[in-house]
C-alpha positions, 0 to 999 in steps of 0.5 A: 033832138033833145038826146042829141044836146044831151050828148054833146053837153056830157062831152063839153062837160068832159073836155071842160074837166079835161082841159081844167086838168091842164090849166091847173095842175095839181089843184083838186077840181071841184063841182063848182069850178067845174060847172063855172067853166062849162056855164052851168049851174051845178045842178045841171051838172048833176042832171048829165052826171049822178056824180064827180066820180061819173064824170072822171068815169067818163075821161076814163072811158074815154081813155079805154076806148082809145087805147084798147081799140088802137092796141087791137088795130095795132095786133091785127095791122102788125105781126112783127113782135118788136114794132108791135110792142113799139107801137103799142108803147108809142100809142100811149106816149103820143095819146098821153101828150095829146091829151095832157089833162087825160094824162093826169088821169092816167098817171093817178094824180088827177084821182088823188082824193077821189073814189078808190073805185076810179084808181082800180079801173086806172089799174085795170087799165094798164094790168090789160096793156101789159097782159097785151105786151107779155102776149106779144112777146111770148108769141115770138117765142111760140112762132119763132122757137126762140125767147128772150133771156128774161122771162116774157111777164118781166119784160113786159112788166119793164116795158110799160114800166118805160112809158109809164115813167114818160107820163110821170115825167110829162106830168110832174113837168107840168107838161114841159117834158114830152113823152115822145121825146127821144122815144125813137132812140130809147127804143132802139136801144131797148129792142137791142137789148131785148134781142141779144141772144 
């Protein structure tokens, strides 16, 4: 039993700091404000967490597990190299606008100030979606016999570069413009250029 209440304290811990990354945008969330808002003393806070660091280590497993499992859901459910690099772009805006506080978190403004090892496993984190997008695209080439007219890492490069800038912008509007918008008729446009011979 006690385990089990463990657990579901670390959790409230890491929805109350994800959900104070949406209520306050921009401000720098502190142990204390954090330990006010779950309704505990900052001390029990340290009892689940050895540090801050730990609890946006947290968000970020989090996040990981969530984007890598749908990605590999996404490779083995679809074959088709277009709508798999759709849905793997879409499945980061939708996640993104989802969870807005997260989002801070992926787009690096919520680890402003916080410990450099944090941004590098942000870093890490997309390093591996476009390592997944270029495979993609250059298993087109290998099954299909014919490429693209850009090398396969620079359109990948592009493509994360496209929702990344749909986070930025979720975020920067304090979570007004949503990053799924329009992304239907961006994307059509992108394939279309993708595909030209």
């Amino acid at each position: 039993m006690a385990v089990s209440q463990k657990i579901n304290r670390r959790e409230h811990i890491l929805q109350c700091l994800a959900q104070m990354l949406e209520t306050n945008p921009g401000e720098r969330i502190t142990t204390k404000k954090l330990a006010a808002e779950v309704g505990v003393s900052e001390a029990a806070l340290y009892r689940h967490f050895p540090s801050k660091a730990r609890m946006f280590e947290g968000l970020i497993d989090f996040i990981e597990d969530s984007l890598l499992t749908r990605i590999n859901l996404i490779m083995d459910e679809e074959k088709d190299t277009m709508r798999r690099c759709q849905l793997t772009l879409q499945l980061l805006l939708v996640f993104a606008e989802r969870n807005p506080g997260i989002s801070r978190v992926l787009n690096g403004d919520a680890l402003l100030g916080e410990n450099e090892r944090l941004r590098s496993r942000i870093s890490n984190l997309f390093a591996k979606i476009e390592t997944q997008l270029k495979q993609i695209l250059r298993e087109k080439t290998l099954r299909e016999g014919k490429g693209f007219n850009l090398d396969e890492a620079i359109l990948a490069n592009l493509l994360l570069a496209v929702a990344e800038g749909r986070v930025a912008q979720f975020v920067r509007s304090e979570f007004k413009l949503k990053p799924t918008d329009h992304f239907e008729q961006q994307w059509t446009f992108i394939q279309q250029q993708l595909l030209q011979s």
